[in-house]
C-alpha positions as CSV (number, residue, x, y, z in Angstrom):
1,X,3.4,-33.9,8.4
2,X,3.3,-30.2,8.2
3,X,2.0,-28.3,5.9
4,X,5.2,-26.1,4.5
5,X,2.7,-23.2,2.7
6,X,0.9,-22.3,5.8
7,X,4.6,-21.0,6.9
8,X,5.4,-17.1,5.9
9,X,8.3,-17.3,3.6
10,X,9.3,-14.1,4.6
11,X,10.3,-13.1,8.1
12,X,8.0,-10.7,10.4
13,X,10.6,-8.0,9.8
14,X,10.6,-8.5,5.8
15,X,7.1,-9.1,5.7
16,X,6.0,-5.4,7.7
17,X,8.5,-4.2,5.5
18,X,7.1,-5.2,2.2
19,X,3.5,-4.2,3.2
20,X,4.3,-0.9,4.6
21,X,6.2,0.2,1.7
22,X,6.6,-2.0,-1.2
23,X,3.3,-2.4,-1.4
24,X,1.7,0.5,0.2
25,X,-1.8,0.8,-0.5
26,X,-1.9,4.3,-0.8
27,X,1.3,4.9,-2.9
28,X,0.8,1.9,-5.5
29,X,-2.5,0.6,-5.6
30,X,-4.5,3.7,-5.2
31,X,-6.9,2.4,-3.1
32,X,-8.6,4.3,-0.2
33,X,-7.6,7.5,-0.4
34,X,-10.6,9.3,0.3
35,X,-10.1,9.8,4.1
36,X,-6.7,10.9,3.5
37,X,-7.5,13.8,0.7
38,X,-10.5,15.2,3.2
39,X,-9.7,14.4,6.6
40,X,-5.5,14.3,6.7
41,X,-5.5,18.5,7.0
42,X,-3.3,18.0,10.3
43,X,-0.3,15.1,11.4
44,X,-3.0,14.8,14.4
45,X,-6.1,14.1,11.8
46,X,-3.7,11.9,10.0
47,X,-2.7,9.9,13.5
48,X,-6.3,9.3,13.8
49,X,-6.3,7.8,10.7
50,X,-3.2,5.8,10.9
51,X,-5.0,4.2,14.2
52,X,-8.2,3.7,12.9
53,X,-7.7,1.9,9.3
54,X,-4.5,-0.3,11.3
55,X,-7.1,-1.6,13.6
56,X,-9.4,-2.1,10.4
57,X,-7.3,-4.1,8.4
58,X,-5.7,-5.9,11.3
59,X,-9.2,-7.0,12.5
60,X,-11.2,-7.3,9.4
61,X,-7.8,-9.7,8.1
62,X,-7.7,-12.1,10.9
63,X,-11.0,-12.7,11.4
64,X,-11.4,-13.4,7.5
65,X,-8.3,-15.9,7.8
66,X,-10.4,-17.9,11.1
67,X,-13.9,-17.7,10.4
68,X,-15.2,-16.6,7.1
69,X,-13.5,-18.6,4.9
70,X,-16.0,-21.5,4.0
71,X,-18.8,-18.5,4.1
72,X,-20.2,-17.5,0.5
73,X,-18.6,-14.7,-1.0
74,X,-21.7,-11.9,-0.7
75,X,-22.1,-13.3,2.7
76,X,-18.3,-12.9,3.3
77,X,-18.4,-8.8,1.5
78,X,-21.7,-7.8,4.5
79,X,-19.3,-9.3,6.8
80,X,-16.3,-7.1,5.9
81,X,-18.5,-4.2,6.8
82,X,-19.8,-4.9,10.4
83,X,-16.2,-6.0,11.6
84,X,-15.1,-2.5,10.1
85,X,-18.2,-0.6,11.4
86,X,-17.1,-2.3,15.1
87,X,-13.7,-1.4,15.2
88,X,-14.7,2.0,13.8
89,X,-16.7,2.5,16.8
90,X,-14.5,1.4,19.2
91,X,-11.4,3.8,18.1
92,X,-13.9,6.5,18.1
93,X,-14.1,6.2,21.8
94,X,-10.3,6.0,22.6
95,X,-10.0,8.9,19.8
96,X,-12.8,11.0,21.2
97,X,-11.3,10.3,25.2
98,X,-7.8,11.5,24.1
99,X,-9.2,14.2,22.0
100,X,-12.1,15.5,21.6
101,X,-11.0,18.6,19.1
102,X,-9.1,15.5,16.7
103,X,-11.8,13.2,16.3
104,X,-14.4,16.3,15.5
105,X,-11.7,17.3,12.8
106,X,-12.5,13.8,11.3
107,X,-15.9,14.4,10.3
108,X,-17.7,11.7,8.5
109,X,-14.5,10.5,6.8
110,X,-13.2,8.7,9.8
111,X,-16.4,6.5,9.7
112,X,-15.8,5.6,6.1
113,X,-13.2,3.9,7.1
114,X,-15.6,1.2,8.0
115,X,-16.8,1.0,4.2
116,X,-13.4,0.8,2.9
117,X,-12.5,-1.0,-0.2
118,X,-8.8,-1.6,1.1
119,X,-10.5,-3.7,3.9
120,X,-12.5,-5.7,1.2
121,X,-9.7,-6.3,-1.3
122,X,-7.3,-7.3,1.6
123,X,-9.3,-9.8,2.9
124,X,-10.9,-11.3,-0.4
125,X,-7.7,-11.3,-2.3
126,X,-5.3,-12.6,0.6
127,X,-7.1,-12.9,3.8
128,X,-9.3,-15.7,2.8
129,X,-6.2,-17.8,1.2
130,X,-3.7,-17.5,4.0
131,X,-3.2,-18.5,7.6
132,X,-4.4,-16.3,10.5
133,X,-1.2,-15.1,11.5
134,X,0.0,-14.0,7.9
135,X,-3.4,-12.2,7.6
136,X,-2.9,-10.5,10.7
137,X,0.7,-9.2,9.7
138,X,-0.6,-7.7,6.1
139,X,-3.6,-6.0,8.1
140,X,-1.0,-4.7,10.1
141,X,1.5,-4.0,7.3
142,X,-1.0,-2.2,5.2
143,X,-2.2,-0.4,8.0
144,X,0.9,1.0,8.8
145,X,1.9,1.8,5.2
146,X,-1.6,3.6,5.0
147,X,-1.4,5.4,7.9
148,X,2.4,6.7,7.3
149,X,1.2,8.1,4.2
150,X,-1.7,10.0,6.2
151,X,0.6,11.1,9.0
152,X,3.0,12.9,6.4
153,X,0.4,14.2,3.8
154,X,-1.6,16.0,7.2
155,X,1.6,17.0,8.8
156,X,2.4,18.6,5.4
157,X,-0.9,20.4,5.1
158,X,-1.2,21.7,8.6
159,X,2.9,23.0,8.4
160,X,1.8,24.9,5.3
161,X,-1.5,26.2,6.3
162,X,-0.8,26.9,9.8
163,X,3.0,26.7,10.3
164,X,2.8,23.9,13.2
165,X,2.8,20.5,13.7
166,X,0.7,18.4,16.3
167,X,-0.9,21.4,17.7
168,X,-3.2,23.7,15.2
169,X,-5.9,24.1,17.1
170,X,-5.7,27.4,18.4
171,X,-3.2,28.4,15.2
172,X,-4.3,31.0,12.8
173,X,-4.2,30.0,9.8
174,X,-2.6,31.5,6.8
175,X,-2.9,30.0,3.7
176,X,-6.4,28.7,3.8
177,X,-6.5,27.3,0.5
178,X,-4.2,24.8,1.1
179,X,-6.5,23.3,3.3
180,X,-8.0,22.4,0.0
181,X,-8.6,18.4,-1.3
182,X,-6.6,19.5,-4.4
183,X,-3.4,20.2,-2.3
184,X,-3.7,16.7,-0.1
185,X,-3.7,15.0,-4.6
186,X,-0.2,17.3,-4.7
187,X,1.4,15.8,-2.0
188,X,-0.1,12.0,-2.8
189,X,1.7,12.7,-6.5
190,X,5.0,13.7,-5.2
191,X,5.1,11.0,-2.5
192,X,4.0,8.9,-4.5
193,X,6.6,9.8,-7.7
194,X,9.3,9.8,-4.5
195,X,8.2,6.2,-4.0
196,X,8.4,5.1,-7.5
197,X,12.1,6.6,-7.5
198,X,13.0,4.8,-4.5
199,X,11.6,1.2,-5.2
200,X,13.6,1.2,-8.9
201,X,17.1,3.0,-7.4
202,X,17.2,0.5,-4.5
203,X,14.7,-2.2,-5.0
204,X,14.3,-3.1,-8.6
205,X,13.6,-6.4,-8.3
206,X,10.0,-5.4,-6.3
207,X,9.0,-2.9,-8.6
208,X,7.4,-5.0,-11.0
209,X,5.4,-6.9,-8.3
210,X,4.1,-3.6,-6.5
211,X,0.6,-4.3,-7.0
212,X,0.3,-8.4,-6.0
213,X,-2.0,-8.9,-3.1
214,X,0.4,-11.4,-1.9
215,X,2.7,-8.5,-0.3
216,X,3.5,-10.6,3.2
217,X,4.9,-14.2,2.1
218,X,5.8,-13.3,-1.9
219,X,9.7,-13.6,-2.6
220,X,10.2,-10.6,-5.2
221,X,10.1,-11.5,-9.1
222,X,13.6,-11.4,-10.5
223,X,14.1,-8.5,-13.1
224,X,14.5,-9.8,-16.4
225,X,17.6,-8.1,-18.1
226,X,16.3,-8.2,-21.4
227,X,16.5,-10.1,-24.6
228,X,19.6,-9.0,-26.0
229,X,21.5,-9.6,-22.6
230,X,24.4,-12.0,-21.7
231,X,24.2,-11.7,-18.4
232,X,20.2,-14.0,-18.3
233,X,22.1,-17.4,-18.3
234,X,18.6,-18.8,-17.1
235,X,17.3,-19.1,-20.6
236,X,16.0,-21.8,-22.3
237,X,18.3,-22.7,-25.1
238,X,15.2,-22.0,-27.9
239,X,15.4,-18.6,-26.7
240,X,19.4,-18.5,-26.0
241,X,19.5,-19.8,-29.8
242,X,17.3,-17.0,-30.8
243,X,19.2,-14.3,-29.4
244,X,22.6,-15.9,-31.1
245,X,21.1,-15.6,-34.4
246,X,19.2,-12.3,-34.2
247,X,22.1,-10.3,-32.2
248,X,24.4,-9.8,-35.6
249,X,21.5,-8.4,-37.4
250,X,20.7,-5.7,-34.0
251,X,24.1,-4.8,-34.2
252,X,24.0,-3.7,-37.8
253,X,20.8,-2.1,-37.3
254,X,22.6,0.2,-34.3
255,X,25.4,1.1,-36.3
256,X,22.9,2.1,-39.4
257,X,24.0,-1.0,-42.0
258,X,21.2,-3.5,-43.3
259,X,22.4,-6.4,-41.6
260,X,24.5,-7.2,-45.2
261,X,27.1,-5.1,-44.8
262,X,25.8,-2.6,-47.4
């Protein structure tokens, strides 16, 4: 007999989709943004990026998921690292092959990605309580979602400091301040204020699950209309009962009587 959990409730499509932007990394949760706020100064920086933390997360998940569960947990956190620090490595040679001017732009952030605490929480929060093929499509989700968000915060940067896109290495550049960290926290804010916007116009039942590790095989929570509402038909009749006999008194209150007609 099969095991029904250890199937993803959600399809692949729904389940990239949730990942990427429901619950993108960057945008709710805060978490890594380092890389992005000193390396992301150009869309091909924040490529690099993108590549780099996808591959990450990807690996780092679905090795977690096969190998590392029965492992102790400090054991498990060492781990984290030297998968990281091996895929690191390894996109640093594609990077460096294709580019050499991109992956010098990088600096030392690029190999922080290896000590990132995205990777950690991914794995020890949903990795390590899922199949290997759900914790490969949230490393690849969250990847994505990550490195979207570093792809349009360095190709914002680079438009307004050099006035191109994909190719300001031999641009001059004229606003050098906004090469700055503090304009790459701008940019997060608005995006992330933009995401905010989006998930409650068009996706309000998500918007109170945003920051659940289970992004990938989570149906979303079901937005509670409130106390006074007709429309929950759901309720338990203690609460239904309660809202019968507390609604004449709310309606006074609104229209500024105290509840006995006076």
């Amino acid at each position: 007999m099969k095991n029904k959990k250890s199937k993803p409730v959600l399809s692949l499509s729904t389940a990239l989709f949730k990942g990427s932007f429901v619950h993108n990394p960057v945008l709710t949760q805060v978490i890594g943004i380092c890389p992005i706020i000193g390396a992301a100064t150009t869309a091909a920086n924040g490529l690099c990026l993108a590549v780099g933390i996808t591959a990450v997360l990807a690996a780092s998940e679905a090795v977690t998921s096969l190998l590392l569960k029965k492992l102790p947990r400090w054991v498990r956190m060492a781990v984290y690292t030297l998968i990281s620090l091996s895929v690191v490595l390894l996109c640093d040679r594609f990077i460096f092959s294709l580019s050499a001017d991109s992956g010098a732009g990088l600096g030392i952030y690029f190999y922080l990605l290896c000590v990132n605490a995205l990777a950690v929480i991914r794995c020890e929060k949903f990795a390590c309580k899922t199949t290997a093929l759900n914790a490969l499509t949230d490393g690849v989700a969250a990847g994505i979602g990550y490195g979207a968000v570093a792809v349009i915060t360095g190709a914002v940067r680079e438009l307004i400091t050099y006035g191109t896109l994909f190719s300001s290495a031999d641009a001059l550049s004229r606003f050098p301040q906004t090469a700055m960290p503090f304009t790459a926290l701008i940019i997060l804010g608005f995006l992330a204020a933009g995401h905010k916007w989006l998930l409650i116009k068009f996706y309000p039942d998500e918007v109170r699950d945003t920051f659940s590790m289970n992004a990938v095989n989570e149906k979303p929570v079901k937005k509670d209309p409130g106390l006074f509402s007709d429309k929950n038909k759901s309720k338990p009749k203690v609460i239904r009962d309660y809202d019968e006999a507390i609604r004449p008194r709310h309606a006074d209150r609104e229209s500024g009587k105290d509840g006995n007609g006076q």
